[in-house]
N, C-alpha and C positions, 0 to 999 in steps of 0.2 A: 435654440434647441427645439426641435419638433420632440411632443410628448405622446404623438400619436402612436396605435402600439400596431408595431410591423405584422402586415397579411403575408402569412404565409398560404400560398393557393396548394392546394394537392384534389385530389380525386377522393382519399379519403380519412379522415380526422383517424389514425389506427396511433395505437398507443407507442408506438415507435418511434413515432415519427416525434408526438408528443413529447415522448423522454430525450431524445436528442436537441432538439430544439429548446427544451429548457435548459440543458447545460450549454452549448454553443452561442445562442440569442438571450438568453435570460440570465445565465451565471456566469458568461464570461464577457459579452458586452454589455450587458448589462440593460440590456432592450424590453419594452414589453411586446408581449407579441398574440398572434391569434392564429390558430388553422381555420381555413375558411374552404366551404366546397363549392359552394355554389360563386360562380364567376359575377352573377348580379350583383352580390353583397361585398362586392371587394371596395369598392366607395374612392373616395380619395386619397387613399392610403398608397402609404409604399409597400408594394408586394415583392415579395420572393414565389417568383413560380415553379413550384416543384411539382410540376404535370409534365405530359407529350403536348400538352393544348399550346399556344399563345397568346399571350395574355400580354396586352401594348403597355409600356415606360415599364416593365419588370424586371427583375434579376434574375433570369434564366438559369437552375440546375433540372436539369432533365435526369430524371431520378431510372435507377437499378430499382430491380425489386424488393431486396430484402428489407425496407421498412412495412412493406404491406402484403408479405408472405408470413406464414406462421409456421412455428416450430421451427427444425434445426435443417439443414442439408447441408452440402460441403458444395463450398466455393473454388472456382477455377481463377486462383486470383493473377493478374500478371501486374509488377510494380515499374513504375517508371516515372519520369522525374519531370517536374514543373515547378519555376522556381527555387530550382537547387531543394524542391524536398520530393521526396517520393510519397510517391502518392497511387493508389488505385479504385477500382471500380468506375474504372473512364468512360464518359457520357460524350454524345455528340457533341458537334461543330457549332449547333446552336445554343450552345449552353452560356452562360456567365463566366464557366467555370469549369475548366476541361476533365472535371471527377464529380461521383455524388458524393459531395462534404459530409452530409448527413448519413448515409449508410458505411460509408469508410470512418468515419467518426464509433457510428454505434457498433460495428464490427469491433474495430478496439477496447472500447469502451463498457462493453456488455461482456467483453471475453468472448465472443462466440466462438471462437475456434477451438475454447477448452469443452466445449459441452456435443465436438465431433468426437469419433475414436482419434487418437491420440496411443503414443508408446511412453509407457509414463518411467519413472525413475525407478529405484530398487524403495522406493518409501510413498510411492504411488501417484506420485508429486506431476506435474505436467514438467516436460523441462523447454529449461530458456531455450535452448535450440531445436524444439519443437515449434515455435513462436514464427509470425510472418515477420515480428520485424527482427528478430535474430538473424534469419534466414537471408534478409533482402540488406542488415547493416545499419537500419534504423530505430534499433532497441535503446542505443542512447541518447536520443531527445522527446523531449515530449513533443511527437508530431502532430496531435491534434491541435493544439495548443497553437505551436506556428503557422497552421492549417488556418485557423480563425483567425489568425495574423492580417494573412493575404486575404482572406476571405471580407475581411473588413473594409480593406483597403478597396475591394473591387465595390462593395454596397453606399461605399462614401464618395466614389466616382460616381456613382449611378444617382445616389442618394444624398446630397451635398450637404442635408439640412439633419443628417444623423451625428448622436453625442455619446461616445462609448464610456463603457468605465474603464478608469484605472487602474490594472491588476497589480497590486503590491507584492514583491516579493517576500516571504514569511520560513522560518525555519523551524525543525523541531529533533531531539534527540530523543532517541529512547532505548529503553534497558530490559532485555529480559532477565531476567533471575536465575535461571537454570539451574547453579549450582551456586546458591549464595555463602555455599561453607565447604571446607575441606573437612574437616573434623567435627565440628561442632554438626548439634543437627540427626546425629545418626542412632539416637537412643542406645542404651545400656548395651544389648548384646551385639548389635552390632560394631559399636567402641569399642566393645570388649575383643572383639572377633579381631579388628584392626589397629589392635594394638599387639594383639597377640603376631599377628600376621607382618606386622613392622619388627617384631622382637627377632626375626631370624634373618632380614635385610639389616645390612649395616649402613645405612642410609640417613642415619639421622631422625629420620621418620617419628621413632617412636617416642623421642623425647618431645619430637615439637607436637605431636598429639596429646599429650599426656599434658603438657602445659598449658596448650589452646584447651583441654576438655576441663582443665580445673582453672580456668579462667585467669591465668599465672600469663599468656599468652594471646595476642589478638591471632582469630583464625585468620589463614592466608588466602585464602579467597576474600575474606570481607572485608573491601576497597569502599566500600561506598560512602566512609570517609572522603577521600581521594574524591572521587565521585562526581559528590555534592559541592566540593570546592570549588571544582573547575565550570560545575554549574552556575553558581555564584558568581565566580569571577567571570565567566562570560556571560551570564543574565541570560541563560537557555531557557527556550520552552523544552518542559519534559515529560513523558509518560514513565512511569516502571510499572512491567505486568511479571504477577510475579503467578507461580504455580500453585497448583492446591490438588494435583493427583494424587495417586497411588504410585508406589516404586517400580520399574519395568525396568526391560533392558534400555529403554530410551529415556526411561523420565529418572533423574537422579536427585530429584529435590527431596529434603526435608518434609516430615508429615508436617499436615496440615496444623497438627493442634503442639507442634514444638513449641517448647517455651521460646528458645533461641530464636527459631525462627519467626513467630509471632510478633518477639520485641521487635525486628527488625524491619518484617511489614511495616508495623505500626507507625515505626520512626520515619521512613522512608513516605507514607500514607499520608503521614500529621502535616507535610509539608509540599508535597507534590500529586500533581493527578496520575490515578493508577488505572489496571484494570488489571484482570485475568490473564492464565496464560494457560488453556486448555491443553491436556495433556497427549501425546502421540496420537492417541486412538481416540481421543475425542473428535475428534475434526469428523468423523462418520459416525459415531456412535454417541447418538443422543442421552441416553442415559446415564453415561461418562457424566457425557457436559452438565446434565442437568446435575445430576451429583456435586459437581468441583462448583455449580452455582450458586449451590445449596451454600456451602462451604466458606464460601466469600459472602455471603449474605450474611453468616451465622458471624464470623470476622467483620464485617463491617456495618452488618445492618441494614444493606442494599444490593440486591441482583449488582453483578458484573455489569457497567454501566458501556465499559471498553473491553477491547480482547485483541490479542495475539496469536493463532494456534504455534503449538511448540515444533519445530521442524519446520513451520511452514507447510504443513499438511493442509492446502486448500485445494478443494474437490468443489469444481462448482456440480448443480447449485446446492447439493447437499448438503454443504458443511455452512453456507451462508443463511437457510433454511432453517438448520437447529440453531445457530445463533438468534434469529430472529426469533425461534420458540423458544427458547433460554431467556428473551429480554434485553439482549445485547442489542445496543445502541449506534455503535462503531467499532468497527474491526480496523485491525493494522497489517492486516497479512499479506496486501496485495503487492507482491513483491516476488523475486526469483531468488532461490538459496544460490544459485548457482552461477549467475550470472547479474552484474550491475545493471542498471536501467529504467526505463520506464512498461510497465509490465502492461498498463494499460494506455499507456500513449498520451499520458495526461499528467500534468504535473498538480495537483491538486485536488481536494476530496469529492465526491461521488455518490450518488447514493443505485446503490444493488437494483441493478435489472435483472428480473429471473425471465431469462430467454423462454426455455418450455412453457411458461405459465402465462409468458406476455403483462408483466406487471412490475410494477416499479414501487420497490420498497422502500421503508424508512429506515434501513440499515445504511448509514452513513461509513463508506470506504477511505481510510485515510493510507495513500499507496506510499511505500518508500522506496527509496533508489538502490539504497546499498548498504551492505550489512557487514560488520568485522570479518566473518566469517568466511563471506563470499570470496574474500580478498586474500588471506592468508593460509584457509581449508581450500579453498574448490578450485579459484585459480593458482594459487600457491605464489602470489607476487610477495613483492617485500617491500622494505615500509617508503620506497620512494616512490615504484610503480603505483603501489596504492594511494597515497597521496594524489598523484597526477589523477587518475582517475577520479575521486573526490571532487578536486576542484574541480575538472571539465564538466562532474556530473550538477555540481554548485554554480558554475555557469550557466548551463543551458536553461536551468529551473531560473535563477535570476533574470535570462531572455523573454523566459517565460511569464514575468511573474507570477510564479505557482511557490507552492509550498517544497523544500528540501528537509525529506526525511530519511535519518540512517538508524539504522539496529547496530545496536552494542551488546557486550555478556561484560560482567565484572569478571570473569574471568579471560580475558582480552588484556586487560589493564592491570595486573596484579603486581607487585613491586617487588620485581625479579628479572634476573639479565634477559630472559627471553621477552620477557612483554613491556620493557620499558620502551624499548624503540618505538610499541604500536601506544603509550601514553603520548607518545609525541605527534602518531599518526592524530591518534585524540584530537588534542589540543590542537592542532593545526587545525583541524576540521573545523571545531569548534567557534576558534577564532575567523576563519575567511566565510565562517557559512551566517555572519553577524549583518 
């Protein structure tokens, strides 16, 4: 095993380059490495040349500009395929490597196409099919990921005496809260208001309110009984983020300082890792966030350590920005409502490049593939299409080995004709994503 740490050549050391090279060579082979400018100092090391120069026994990628241009412009991308993956920002005949790995890597991976004008959703969202790899068919696999695949393959023919790491594949489930209660949760006039308001539907309604509010009844939202079982019995890694806003037309959670909803935190807390789940209009509005961080510190004693926004409201770099000035740690949002897949082209966690500012945060990105939601709301499949989908998305990640992450709501899973079928989509998941 050579422990010598890989030269990378370029013209010049620019933080781009830097932050790609540490997840490609450093995080997923596991290499150490160096940028080096001056051609003298390159020694007898295995180099990767990422110049126009040549440089003798190297691994030629003749590099695009975007790792050493600054700020944002829009790219004229064209995709095309090598290797059965698609692939662009295609480099000469001289190269190792017929693409720049590194700037088609950081282009994914930094999101730069969300921080051009873009036509965003009715909730301001970017959408999946704004995306290049919706567009070109390669939303669902992690392409950087098999990118370093080949890329490997080519530096270990060149480079006989290199020893990569072994990526494990790892899984994780997680739960937002949205609406942990039917009934409970909604204080005095507001009970009062909906109970009144169920007394003139003949629905049933208002008896099973009246029982869930005098604790005669478990509320019909609150599965996480259910839950935690199927946790247990498959031994899941788990997050729950749960809310701590204000009421809106988008946010239906329980105030912050419910009794009900407190106990339920708390239980949920005492036993698994949580974080926040910032409220519609937090995702742009600092103050919000800072408020709802107050709120989980005043609850737990510590800043929001992780976070969710609710909707999926991510705005780069603005909303990843007040997270970092809230104190947040790791975000989960890097994901499409609308669409499965991999959002950043990567099957595993990240840490936030702010493209405009040229600098690489300590905001650690944990991306998921697919959400209840996406499957049953946006594409409207049912529970065997979604299923397939699942597994293919629990394959490609295990090719990978990268991390499979899915978004759940307890109200997905409630135990009633409509959503028993998606407890099975559940468990299935649960089970094959082991």
């Amino acid at each position: 095993m050579d422990t010598r740490p890989l030269r990378i050549y370029a013209s010049e050391d620019v933080p781009r380059l830097r932050y790609i090279a540490g997840i490609i060579i450093g995080e997923i082979l596991g290499l150490s490495w160096e940028i080096i400018t001056d051609k003298r100092k390159l020694g007898k090391h295995h180099v990767i040349n990422y110049s126009d120069e040549n440089v003798k026994d190297s691994f030629t990628i003749r590099p695009v500009q975007l790792l050493f241009n600054k700020g944002v412009s829009e790219h004229e991308i064209k995709v095309e395929k090598w290797r059965d993956l698609p692939v662009f920002f295609q480099t000469s005949a001289e190269s190792d490597i017929p693409f720049d790995i590194f700037a088609a890597s950081f282009y994914l991976i930094s999101r730069y196409e969300e921080y051009c004008k873009y036509d965003p959703d009715e909730h301001g969202r970017f959408r999946a099919s704004s995306s290049l790899a919706f567009r070109n068919g390669f939303l669902g696999i992690p392409v950087v990921d098999f990118w370093v695949k080949e890329f490997a393959k080519g530096l270990l023919r060149k480079f006989r005496t290199l020893a990569f790491r072994r990526n494990e594949y790892r899984s994780m489930v997680t739960f937002d809260a949205d609406e942990p209660f039917e009934f409970l949760g909604k204080g005095i006039i507001r009970s009062i208001g909906g109970l009144l308001r169920d007394l003139t539907v003949n629905d049933g309604h208002a008896s099973d309110r009246y029982k869930t509010v005098t604790k005669g009844k478990p509320d019909p939202f609150e599965v996480f009984g259910y839950i935690t079982e199927c946790i247990d019995k498959y031994q899941s890694d788990v997050r729950f983020f749960f809310p701590l806003g204000d009421r809106t037309n988008y946010d239906h959670n329980p105030s912050w300082k419910n009794e009900d909803y407190r106990s339920l935190i708390q239980r949920l807390a005492g036993k698994f890792k949580h974080g926040m789940h910032p409220s519609y209009n937090a995702s742009e509005n600092y103050a919000i966030l800072s408020e709802e961080a107050e709120r989980y510190n005043r609850i737990f004693g510590s800043t929001g350590y992780l976070s969710r926004f609710h909707y999926l409201r991510l705005k780069l770099p603005v909303s990843y920005r007040n997270l970092l000035k809230a104190g947040v740690k790791e975000d989960y949002s890097m994901g499409y409502p609308d669409e499965p897949g991999f959002r950043a082209g990567l099957a595993r966690p990240f840490y936030f490049y702010d493209v405009v500012k040229d600098t690489v945060t300590n905001l650690k990105i944990v991306p998921f593939q697919v959400m209840d939601a996406t499957l049953y709301k946006y594409k409207k499949l049912d529970h065997k299409a979604s299923v397939e989908i699942i597994l293919q998305l629990i394959t490609e990640t295990r090719r990978a080995g990268g991390l499979f992450v899915s978004i759940w709501h307890n109200t997905s899973l409630l135990d009633n004709p409509q959503c028993r079928p998606w407890r099975g989509v559940f468990e299935t998941m649960l089970d094959a994503q082991r």
